[in-house]
C-alpha positions in Angstrom: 16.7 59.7 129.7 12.9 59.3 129.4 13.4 58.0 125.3 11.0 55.3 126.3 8.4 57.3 128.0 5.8 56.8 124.9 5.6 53.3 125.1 3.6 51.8 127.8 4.6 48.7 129.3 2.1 45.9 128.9 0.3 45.7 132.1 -1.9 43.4 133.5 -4.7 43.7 136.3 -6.0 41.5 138.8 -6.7 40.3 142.5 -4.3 38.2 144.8 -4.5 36.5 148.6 -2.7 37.4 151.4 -2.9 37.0 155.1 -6.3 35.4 154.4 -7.4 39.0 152.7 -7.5 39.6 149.0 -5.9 43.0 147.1 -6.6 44.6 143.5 -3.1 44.9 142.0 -1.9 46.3 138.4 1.9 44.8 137.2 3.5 46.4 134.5 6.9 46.5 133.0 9.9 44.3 134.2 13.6 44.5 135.9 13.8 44.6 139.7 10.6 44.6 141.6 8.9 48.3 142.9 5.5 47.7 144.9 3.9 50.9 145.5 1.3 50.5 148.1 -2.0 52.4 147.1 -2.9 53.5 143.7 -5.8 55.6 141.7 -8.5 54.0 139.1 -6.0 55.7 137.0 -2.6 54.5 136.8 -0.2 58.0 138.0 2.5 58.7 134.5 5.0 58.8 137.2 4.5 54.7 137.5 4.2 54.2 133.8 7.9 55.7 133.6 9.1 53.7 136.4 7.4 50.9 134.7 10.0 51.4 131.6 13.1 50.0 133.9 11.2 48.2 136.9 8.8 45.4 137.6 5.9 48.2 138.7 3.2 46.3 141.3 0.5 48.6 142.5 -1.2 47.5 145.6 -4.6 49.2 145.2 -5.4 49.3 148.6 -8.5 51.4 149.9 -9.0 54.1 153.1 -10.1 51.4 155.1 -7.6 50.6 158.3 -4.5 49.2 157.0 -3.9 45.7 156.6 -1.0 43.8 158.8 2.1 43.9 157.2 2.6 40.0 156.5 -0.2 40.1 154.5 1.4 42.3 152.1 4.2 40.5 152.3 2.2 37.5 151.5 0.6 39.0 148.8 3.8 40.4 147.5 5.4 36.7 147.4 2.3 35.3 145.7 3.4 37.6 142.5 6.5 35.8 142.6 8.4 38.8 144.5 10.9 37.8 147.6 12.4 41.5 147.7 11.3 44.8 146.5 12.1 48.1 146.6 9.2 49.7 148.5 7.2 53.2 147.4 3.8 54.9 149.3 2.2 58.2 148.8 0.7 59.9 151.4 -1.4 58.5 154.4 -0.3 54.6 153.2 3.1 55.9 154.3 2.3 54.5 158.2 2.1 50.4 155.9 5.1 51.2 154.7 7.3 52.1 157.7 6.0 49.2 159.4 6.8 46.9 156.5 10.8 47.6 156.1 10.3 47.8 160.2 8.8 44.6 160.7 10.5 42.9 157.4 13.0 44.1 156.6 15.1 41.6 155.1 12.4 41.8 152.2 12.5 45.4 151.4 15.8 47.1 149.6 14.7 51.1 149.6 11.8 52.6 150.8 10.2 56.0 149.2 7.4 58.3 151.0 5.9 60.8 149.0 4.2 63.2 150.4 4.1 61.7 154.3 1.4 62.0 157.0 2.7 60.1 159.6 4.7 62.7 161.4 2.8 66.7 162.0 4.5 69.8 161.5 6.1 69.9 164.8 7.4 66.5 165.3 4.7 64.9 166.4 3.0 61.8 165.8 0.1 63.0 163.3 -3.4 62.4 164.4 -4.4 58.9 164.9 -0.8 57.9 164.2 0.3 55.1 166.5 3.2 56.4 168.5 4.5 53.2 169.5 5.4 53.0 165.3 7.1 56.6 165.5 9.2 56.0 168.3 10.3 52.6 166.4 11.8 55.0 163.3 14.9 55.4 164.8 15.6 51.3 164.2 15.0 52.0 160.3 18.3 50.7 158.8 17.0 50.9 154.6 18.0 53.5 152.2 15.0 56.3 152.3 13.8 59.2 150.4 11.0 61.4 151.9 9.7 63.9 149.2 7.7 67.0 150.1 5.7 68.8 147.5 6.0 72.7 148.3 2.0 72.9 147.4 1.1 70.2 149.6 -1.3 71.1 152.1 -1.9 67.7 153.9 1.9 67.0 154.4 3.2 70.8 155.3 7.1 71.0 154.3 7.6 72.0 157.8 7.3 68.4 158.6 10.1 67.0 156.2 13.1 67.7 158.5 11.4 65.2 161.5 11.6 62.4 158.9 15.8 63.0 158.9 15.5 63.7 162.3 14.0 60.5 163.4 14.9 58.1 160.0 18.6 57.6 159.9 20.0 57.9 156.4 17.1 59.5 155.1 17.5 61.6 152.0 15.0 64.6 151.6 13.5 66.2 148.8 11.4 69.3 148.5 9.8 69.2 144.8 8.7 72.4 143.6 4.9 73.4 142.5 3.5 70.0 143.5 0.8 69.0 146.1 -0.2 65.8 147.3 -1.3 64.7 143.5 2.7 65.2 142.7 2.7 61.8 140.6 0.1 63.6 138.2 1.5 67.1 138.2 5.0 66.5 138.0 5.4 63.1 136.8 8.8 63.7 134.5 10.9 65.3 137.4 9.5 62.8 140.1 10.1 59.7 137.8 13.8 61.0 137.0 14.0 62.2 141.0 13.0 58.3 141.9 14.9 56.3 139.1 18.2 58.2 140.2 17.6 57.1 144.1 16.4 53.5 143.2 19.7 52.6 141.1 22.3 54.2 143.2 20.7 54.0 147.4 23.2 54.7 149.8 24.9 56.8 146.7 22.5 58.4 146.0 23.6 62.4 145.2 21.0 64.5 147.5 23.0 64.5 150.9 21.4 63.9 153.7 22.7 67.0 155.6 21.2 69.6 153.0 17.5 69.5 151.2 17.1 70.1 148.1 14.3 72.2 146.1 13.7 69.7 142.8 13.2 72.2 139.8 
């Protein structure tokens, strides 16, 4: 499945406008378009697989407070992208949820790994707004939330709130991985996320049971 994965797609880095803000960005590989929001000085393996079968745009956004959302899109369209499928790890999970919230008409599939909007017991995590929680409920896109069993900043005890409150989400507990999953367990996630990006709504995880990725 992963024949490809020694070959690295020829990618290209630089900065675009958007919402009267500018973003760092790498873009590597092509097919349909995957924007992951947030990225390290080093690109993850787990987006140089993904890059082997999609157009891979990394939005290297800081810590700082998010940006609004039309400036992504913005940004997103100066690349030459109307629709995307939509992927954010950790904390830049809150950008993405209001993206396919607020647009989305431009998003196909949205992918949290590791979230830290919602805390262990349901509730909105600190400094979370609540207004955006309550919203979740209106999220109408194929989703996947995946939960490293090692992670300590987004506790698998938090996973079932994102079914709970996301309707049609599909849940994934992946096994020995923390918050640096895309490093550690690049092979399984890439396979894990290529299998939910080409089949959505058919995807094979059902929503009603998790699943503990080998």
């Amino acid at each position: 499945m992963m024949g490809g994965a020694d070959r690295q797609a020829a990618m290209k880095e630089g900065e675009i406008g958007g919402g009267g803000m500018r973003f760092r960005y790498r873009d590597a590989g092509a097919g349909p378009a995957l924007v992951c929001l947030g990225g390290a000085a080093q690109r993850a393996k787990t987006r140089t697989l993904l890059a082997e079968r999609y157009r891979v745009v990394e939005l290297l956004l800081d810590d700082a407070p998010p940006p609004p959302s039309a400036a992504i899109i913005e940004a997103v369209a100066a690349l030459g992208i109307t629709r995307c499928d939509l992927i954010a790890s950790g904390a830049k999970d809150a950008l993405a949820l209001a993206l396919a919230l607020e647009h989305p008409e431009k998003i196909g599939a949205l992918v949290l790994l590791g979230p830290r909007s919602v805390a262990r017991h349901g509730e909105p995590a600190r400094g979370m707004d609540q207004a955006l929680i309550e919203r979740l409920g209106a999220l109408k896109l194929p989703s996947l939330a995946v939960f490293g069993t090692k992670d300590a900043l987004a506790p698998v005890e938090a996973a079932r709130h994102y079914r709970t409150r996301i309707p049609g989400c599909n849940l994934v507990l992946l096994y020995d991985a923390s918050e640096a999953m895309e490093g550690e367990r690049p092979e399984a996630l890439a396979a894990l996320l290529l299998d939910f990006l080409e089949r959505h709504d058919l995807f094979l995880v059902r929503r009603e049971s998790d699943l503990l990725y080998p």
